[in-house]
C-alpha positions as CSV (number, residue, x, y, z in Angstrom):
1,X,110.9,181.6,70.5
2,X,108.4,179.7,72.1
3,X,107.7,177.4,68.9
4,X,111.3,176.9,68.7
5,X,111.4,175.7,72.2
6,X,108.4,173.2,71.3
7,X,110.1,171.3,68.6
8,X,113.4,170.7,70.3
9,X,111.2,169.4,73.3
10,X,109.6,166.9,70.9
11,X,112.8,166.0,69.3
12,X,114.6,165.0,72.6
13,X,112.0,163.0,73.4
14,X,112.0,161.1,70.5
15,X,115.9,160.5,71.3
16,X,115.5,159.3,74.7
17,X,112.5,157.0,73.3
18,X,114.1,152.8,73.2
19,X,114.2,152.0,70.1
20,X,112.4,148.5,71.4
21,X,108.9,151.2,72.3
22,X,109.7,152.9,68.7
23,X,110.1,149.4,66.8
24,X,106.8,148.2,68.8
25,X,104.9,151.7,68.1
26,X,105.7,151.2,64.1
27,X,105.5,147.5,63.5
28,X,102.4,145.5,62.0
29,X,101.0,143.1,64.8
30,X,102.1,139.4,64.5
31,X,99.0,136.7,64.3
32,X,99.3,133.3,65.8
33,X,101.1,130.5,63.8
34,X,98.6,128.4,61.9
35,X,100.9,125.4,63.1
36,X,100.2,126.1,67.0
37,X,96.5,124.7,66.6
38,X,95.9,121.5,68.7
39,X,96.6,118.4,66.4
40,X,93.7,116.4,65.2
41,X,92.7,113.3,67.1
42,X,93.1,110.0,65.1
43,X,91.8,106.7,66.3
44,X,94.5,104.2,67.3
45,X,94.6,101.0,68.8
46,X,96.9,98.6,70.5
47,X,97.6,95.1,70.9
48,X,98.5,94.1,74.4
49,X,98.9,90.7,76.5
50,X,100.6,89.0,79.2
51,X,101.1,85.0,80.1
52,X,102.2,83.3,83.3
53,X,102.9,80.0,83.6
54,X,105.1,77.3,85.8
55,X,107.6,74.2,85.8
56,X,105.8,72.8,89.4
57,X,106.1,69.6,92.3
58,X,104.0,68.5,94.1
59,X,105.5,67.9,97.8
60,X,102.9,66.6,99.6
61,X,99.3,66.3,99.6
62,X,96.6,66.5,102.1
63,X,95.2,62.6,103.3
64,X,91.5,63.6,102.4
65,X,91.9,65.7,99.0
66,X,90.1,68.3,101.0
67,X,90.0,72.3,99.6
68,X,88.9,73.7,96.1
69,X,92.4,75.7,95.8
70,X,94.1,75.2,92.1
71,X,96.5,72.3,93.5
72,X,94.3,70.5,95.5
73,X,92.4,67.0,95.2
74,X,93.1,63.7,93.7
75,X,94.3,65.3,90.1
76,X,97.6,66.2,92.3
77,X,98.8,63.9,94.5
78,X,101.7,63.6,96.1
79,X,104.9,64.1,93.4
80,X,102.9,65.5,90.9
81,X,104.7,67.8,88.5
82,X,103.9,69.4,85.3
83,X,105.0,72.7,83.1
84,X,101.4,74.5,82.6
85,X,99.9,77.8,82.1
86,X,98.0,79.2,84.2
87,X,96.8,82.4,82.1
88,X,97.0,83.8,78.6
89,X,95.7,86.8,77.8
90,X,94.9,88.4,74.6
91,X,93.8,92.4,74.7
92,X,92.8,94.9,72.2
93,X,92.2,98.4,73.0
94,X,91.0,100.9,70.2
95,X,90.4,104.8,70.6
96,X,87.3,105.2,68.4
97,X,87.6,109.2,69.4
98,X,88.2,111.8,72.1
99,X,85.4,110.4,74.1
100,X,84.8,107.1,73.1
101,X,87.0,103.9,73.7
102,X,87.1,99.9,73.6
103,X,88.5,97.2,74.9
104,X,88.7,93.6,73.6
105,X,90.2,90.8,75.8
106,X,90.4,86.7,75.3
107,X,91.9,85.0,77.4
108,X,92.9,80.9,78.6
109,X,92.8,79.9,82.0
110,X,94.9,76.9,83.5
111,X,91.6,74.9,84.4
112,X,89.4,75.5,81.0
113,X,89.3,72.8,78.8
114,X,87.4,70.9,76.2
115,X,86.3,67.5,76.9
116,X,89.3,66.3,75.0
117,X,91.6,68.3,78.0
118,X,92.9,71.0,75.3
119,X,93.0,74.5,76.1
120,X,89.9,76.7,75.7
121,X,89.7,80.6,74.8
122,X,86.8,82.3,76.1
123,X,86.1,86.2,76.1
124,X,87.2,88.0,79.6
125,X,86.0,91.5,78.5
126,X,84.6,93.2,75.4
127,X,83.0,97.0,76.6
128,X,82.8,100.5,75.6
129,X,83.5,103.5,77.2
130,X,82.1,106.6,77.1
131,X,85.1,108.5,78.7
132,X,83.9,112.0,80.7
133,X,80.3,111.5,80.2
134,X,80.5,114.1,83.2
135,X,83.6,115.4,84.2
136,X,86.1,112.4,85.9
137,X,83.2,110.1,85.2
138,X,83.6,107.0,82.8
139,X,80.5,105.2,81.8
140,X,81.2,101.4,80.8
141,X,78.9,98.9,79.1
142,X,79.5,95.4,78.3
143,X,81.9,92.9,79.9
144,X,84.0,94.5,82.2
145,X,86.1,94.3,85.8
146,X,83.8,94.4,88.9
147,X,84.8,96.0,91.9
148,X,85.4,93.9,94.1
149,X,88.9,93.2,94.2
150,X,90.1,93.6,90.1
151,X,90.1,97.7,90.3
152,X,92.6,97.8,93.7
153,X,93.1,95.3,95.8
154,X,94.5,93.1,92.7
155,X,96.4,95.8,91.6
156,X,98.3,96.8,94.7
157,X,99.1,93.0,95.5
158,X,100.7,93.0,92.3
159,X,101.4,89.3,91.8
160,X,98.3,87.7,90.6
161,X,101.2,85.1,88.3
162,X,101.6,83.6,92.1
163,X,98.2,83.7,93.4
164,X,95.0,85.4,93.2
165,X,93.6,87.6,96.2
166,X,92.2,86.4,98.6
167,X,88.3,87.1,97.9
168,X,89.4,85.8,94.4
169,X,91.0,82.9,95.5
170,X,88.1,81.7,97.9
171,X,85.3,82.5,95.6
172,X,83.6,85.9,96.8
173,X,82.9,87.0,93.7
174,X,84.6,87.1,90.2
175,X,87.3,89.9,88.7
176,X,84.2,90.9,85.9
177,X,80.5,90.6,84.8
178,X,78.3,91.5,81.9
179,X,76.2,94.8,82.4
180,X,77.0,98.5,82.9
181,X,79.5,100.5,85.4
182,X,79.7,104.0,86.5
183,X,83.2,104.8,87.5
184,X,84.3,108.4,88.7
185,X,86.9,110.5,90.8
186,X,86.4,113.4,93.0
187,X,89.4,115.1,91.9
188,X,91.5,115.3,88.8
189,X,94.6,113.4,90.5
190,X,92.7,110.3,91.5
191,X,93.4,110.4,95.3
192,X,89.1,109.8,95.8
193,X,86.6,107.9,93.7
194,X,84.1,106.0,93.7
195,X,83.0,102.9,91.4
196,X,79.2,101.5,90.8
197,X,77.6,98.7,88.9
198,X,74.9,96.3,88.0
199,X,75.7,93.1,86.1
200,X,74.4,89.4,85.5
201,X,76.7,88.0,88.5
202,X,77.3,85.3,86.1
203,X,80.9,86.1,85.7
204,X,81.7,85.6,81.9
205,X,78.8,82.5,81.8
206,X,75.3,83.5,80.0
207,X,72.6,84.9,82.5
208,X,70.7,82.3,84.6
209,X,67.6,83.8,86.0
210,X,66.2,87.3,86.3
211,X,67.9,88.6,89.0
212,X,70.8,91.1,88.8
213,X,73.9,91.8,91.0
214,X,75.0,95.1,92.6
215,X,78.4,96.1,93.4
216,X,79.5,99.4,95.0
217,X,83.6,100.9,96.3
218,X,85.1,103.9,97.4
219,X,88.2,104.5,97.7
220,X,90.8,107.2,99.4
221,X,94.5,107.5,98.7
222,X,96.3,110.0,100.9
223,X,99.6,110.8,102.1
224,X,101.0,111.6,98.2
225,X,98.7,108.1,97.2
226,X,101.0,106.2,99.8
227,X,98.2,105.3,102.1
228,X,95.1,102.9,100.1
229,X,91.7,102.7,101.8
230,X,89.3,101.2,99.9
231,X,85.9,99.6,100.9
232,X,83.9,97.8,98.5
233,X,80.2,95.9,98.9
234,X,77.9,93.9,96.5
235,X,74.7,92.3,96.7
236,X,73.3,89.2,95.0
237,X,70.0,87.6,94.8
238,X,70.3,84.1,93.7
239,X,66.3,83.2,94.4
240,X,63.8,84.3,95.4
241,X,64.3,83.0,99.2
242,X,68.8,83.2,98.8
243,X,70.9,86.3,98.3
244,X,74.5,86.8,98.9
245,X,75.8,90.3,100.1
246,X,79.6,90.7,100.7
247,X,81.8,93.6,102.6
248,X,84.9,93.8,101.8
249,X,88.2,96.0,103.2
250,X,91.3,96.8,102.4
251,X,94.2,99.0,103.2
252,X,97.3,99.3,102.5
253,X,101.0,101.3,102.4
254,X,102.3,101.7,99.1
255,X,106.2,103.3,98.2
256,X,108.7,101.8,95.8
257,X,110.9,100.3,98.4
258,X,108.4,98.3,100.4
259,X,104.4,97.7,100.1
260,X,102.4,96.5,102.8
261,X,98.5,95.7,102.6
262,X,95.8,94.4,104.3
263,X,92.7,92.5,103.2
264,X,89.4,91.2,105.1
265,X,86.6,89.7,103.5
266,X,82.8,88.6,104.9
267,X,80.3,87.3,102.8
268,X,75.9,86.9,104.1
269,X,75.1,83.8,102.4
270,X,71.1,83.9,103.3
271,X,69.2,80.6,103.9
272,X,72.1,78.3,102.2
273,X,72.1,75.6,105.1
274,X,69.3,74.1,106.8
275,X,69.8,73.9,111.0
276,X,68.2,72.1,113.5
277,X,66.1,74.4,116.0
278,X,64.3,72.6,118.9
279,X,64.3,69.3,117.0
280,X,62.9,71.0,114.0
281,X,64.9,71.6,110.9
282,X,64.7,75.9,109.8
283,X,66.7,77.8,107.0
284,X,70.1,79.0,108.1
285,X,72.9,81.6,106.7
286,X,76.0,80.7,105.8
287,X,78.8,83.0,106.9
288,X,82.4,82.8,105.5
289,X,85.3,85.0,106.5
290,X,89.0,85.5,105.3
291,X,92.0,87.8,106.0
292,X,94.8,88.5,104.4
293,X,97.9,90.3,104.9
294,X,101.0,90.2,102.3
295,X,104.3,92.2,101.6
296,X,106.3,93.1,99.1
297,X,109.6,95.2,98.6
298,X,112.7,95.2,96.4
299,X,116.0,93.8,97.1
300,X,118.0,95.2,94.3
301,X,116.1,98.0,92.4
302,X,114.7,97.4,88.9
303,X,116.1,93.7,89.2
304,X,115.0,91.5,92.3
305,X,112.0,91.7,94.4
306,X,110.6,89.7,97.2
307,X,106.8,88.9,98.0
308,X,105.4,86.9,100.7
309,X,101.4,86.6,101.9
310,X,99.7,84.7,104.8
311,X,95.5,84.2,104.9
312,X,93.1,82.6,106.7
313,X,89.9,81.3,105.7
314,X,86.7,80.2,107.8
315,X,84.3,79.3,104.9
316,X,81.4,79.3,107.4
317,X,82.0,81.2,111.1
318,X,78.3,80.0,112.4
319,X,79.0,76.6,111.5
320,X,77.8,74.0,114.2
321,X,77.3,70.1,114.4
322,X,73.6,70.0,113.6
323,X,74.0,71.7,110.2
324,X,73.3,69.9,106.8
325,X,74.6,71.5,103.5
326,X,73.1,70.8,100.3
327,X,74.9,68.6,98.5
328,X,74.1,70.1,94.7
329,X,76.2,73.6,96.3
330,X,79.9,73.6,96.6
331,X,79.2,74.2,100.1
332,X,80.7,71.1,102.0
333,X,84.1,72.9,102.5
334,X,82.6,74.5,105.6
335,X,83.4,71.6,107.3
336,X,87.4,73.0,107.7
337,X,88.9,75.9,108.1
338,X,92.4,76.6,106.0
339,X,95.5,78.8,105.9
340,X,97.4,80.1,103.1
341,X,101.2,81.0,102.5
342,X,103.3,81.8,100.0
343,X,106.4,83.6,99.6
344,X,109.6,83.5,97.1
345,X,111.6,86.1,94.6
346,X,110.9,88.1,91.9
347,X,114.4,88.4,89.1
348,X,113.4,90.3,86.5
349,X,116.6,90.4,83.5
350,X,114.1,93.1,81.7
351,X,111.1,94.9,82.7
352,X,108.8,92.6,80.8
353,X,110.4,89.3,81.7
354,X,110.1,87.4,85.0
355,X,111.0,84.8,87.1
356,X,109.4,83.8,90.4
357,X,110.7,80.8,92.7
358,X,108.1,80.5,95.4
359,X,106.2,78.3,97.8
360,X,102.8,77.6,97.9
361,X,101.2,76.4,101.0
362,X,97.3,75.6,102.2
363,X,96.7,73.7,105.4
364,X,93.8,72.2,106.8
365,X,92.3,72.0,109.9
366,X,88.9,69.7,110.4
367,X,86.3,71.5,112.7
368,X,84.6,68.1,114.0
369,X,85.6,66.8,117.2
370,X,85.9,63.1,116.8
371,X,88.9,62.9,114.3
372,X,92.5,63.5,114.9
373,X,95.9,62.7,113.5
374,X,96.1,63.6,109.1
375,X,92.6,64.0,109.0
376,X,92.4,66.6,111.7
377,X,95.0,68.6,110.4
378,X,96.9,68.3,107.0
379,X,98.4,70.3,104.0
380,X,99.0,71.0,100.1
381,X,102.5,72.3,99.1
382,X,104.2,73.0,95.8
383,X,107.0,74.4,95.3
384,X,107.2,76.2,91.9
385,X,109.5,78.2,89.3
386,X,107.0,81.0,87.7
387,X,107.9,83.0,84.5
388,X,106.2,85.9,83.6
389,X,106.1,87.6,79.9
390,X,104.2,91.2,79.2
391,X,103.8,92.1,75.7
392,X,102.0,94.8,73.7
């Protein structure tokens, strides 16, 4: 009786059993799909590029072809106009594997040329990158972009076919250098990093002496990356008794509707005047100093944006009467100070394709005492039609 008992027990349960827990008791485990592996890397590159370029006039021109901007001097005077290109770049950028990358970059600017006046094509980068050498670090070696305004400021702005940025556009220091960069990020999303160097501080010219050039940024984005603070430094020596050391800036307040920034410049030019000191003549520093604030925001989305920007620029803020400049330096600007506008639309038919009315506008404003009238105060302006292509 009791046996009999046992087996209808063990037969009920069986019944009440899901068939799923039967089917899963009885059935040969499954092994991963061969075809679910990670696929293998291949290298790849890409062909990339972009030019700007302009149909401009020249409305007027400033009495002493003062300033060192692209439009002024006596090669533009008053009613000069020309179609011209102001940059051509050529990229390549190749994947050699998981870790390691390259980047290959020729490019024409509007005021290189051969003796004969035709366009030149000189080499703007060529580095390799040893992608997360540590963990969100990049190691670069070769020609590459400096820190100083290329890797943010630049970017933010946005509109480097109208105008460069202000520490660009003044001569602080140049978008890249030959020589070996460090660049890393705190966290995976990018909102901190940090980005070091040491290069030639030749620009894309052959080194000149033995000394090197050190540049040095942080930068925080916060609020969802909205909010853009971003200090950057670098320090020159030029010989063994001049350096250069320049602190730069910038902030800004980025969404797709609007973008407002913020940019202020000083540079320590050591021992690149001479002054007079109780009678007697002693090395001095020069000291220049620009700001610059610009906006930008769309009007319809995806097809018309506007853009305006204001600067000032003081090339030397401890300038005085008894100071002599050496003539064999571009440093006898610092004898005027000068403001900078420009402003105009963006229409853009496809997302690679612009074009940019706008106004360009630098005044002058002599810092001697005895002069007046146009040579006191005077101006550069051009009014231009930009167009815009991105390819690759």
């Amino acid at each position: 009786m009791v046996e009999q008992f046992k087996n209808w027990m063990v037969a009920l349960v069986v019944l009440l059993l899901p068939a799923e827990l039967i089917q899963a008791q009885t059935t040969t485990p499954q092994l991963p799909s061969a075809n679910t592996t990670t696929p293998k890397f291949k290298p790849s590159g890409k062909v990339w590029g972009y030019v700007f370029g302009d149909y401009y006039l020249k409305t007027h021109a400033d009495s002493l072809n003062r300033g060192k901007t692209q439009y002024a001097g006596k090669l533009y005077p008053q009613n000069f106009n020309a179609f011209d290109f102001r940059r051509i770049y050529l990229g390549y950028s190749y994947n050699i594997s998981e870790n390691f990358s390259a980047e290959l970059v020729l490019t024409h600017e509007g005021d290189v040329v051969d003796g004969n006046g035709d366009r030149m094509v000189y080499v703007k980068a060529a580095n390799l990158r040893w992608k997360n050498i540590v963990h969100n670090n990049d190691l670069v070696i070769g020609q590459t972009a400096t820190p100083i305004f290329a890797m943010m400021s630049e970017k933010v702005w946005g509109y480097r076919s109208i105008e460069k940025t202000v520490a660009d556009m003044r001569g602080f220091g140049s978008s890249s250098d030959m020589g070996v960069a460090w660049q890393g990020k705190l966290d995976d999303k990018g909102s901190y990093g940090y980005n070091f160097m040491i290069g030639n501080g030749t620009a894309q010219k052959l080194e000149n002496n033995r000394y090197k050039k050190f540049y040095g940024e942080v930068y925080a984005k916060l609020m969802d990356q909205k909010i853009i603070l971003d200090l950057t430094s670098d320090h020159e020596i030029s010989s063994p008794t001049q350096s250069k050391t320049t602190i730069k800036g910038f902030v800004a307040y980025q969404t797709d509707p609007i973008t407002v920034g913020i940019e202020v410049v000083n540079q320590l030019q050591k021992n690149y005047k001479v002054d007079s000191v109780n009678g007697s003549q002693v090395n001095a520093n020069v000291v220049p100093f620009a700001f610059s604030v610009f906006v930008k925001g769309q009007i319809i989305k995806n097809k018309l944006n506007f853009y305006a920007r204001y600067d000032t620029y003081n090339p030397d803020t401890k300038y005085s009467r008894s100071d002599l400049y050496p003539k064999a330096k571009p440093y006898t600007v610092n004898l005027y100070t000068e403001k900078f506008f420009t402003g105009g639309l963006d229409f853009t038919p496809n997302k690679n394709v612009h074009f940019m009315p706008n106004i360009w506008l630098n005044t002058y404003k002599s810092k001697l005492d005895n002069v007046s009238g146009l040579a006191k105060s005077n101006y550069d302006m051009v009014l231009r039609l930009t167009f815009f292509v991105n390819f690759g």
